[in-house]
N, C-alpha and C positions, 0 to 999 in steps of 0.2 A: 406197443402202446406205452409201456413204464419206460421204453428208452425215449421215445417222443415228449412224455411230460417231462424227464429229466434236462433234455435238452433245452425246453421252453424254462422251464428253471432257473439253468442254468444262463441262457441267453437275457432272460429277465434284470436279476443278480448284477450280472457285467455292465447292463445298461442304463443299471441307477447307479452304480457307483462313476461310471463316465459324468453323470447329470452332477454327481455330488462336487466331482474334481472341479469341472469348469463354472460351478456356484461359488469355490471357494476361490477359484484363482481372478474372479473378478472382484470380490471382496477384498482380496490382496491389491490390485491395481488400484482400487477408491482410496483403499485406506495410504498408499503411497503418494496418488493427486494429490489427497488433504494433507499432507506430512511437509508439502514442498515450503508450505507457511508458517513462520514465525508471525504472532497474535502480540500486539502489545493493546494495552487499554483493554476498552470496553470489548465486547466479542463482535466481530465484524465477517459475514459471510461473501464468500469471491460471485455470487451470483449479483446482476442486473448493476454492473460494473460501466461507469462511464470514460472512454477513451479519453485520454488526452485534449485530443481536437475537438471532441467534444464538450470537455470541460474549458478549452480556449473560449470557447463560441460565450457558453454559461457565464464567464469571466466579462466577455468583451461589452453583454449586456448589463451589467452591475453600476450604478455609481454609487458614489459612498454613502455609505449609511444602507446602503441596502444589503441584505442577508439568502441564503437561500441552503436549503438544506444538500450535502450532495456526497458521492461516495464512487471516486473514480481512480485510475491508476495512474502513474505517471513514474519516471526516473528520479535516483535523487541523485542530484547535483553538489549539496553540501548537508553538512551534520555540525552542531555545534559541540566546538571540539573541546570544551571543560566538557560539559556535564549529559550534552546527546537530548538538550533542552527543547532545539528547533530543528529543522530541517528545510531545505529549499530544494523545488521539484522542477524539475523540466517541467516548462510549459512556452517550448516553439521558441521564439525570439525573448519573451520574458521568464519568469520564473516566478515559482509560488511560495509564499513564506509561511512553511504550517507550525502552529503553535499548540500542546497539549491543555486537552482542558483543565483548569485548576491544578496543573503540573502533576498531573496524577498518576502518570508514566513518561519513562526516556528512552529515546532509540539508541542501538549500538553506535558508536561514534566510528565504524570503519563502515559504514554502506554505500558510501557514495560510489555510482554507477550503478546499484541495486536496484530492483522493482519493488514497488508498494502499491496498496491500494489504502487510501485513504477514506476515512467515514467522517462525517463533518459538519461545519456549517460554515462556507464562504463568505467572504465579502472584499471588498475594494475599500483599501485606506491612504490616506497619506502622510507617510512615514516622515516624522520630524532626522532631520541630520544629524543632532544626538543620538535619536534608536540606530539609525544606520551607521552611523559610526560603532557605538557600542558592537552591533551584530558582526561586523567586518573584525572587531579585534575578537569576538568568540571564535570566530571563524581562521583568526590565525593570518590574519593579513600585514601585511607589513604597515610601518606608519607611513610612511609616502602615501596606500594607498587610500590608509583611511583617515588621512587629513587631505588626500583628493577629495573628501566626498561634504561638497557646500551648498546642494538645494535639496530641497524637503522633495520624495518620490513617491511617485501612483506605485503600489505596490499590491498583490492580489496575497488574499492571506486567507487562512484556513484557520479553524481552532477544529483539531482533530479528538473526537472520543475513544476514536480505535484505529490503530493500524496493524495490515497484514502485509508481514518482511516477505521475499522471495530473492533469495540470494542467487548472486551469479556462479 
């Protein structure tokens, strides 16, 4: 009988500590998902995240002057190369020109090809050929290119309060 409760004991013992390891080793995996992002600005969470093409779609219904609140991922295409002031996002055939709000953070200037997820508020403007020229020499463009550039453009633009880096 005393070797019977010994062995329930003993088998008890072994069986929480099993429960204890595999508590801890998924606490380890969460806290490695959450590690994969650099946070700039405001605090921005990776849940109820809009795709790309979904954010095309959002885009393609906008005319100017209109606003919409919205918080999705995209590639980034360029960085503004003084100071990591702006950035432009893959978005399909055009691209997005996200601006921080009240310049109240700046992104690393080496991300391009990076993943973000942007937190924001959208809208549709059109860029005068001074901003876009200005923007072409942050960006490091030669003058050929940015004395190519002579009509005012539909441009899709963000003013971001947060973003979340995820490096390649």
């Amino acid at each position: 009988m005393k070797l019977l409760v010994l062995l329930f004991t003993i088998l008890t013992i072994t069986s929480s500590c099993d429960t204890t390891v595999k508590k801890d080793a998924n606490k380890n995996e969460t806290k490695e998902i959450a590690m994969n992002y650099e946070s700039f600005g405001d605090a921005v969470s990776a849940d109820k995240v809009m795709t790309k093409e979904q954010m095309i779609e959002k885009f393609s219904n906008l005319k100017p002057g209109d606003t919409v609140p919205v918080k999705f991922t995209s590639g980034v295409k360029a960085v503004c190369a003084s100071m990591g002031c702006w950035m432009r996002l893959d978005m399909g055939e055009d691209e997005a020109m996200v601006k921080f709000k009240n310049y109240g953070f700046f992104m690393p200037k080496d991300i391009t090809g990076d993943e973000v997820v942007v937190e924001g508020v959208a809208f549709v403007e059109e860029m005068s050929v001074d901003d876009q020229r200005h923007y072409a020499e942050d960006a490091g463009k030669t003058e050929e290119e940015i004395l190519a550039i002579t009509l005012p453009k539909r441009t899709l633009s963000v003013t971001s309060n947060g973003v979340l880096l995820q490096r390649k």
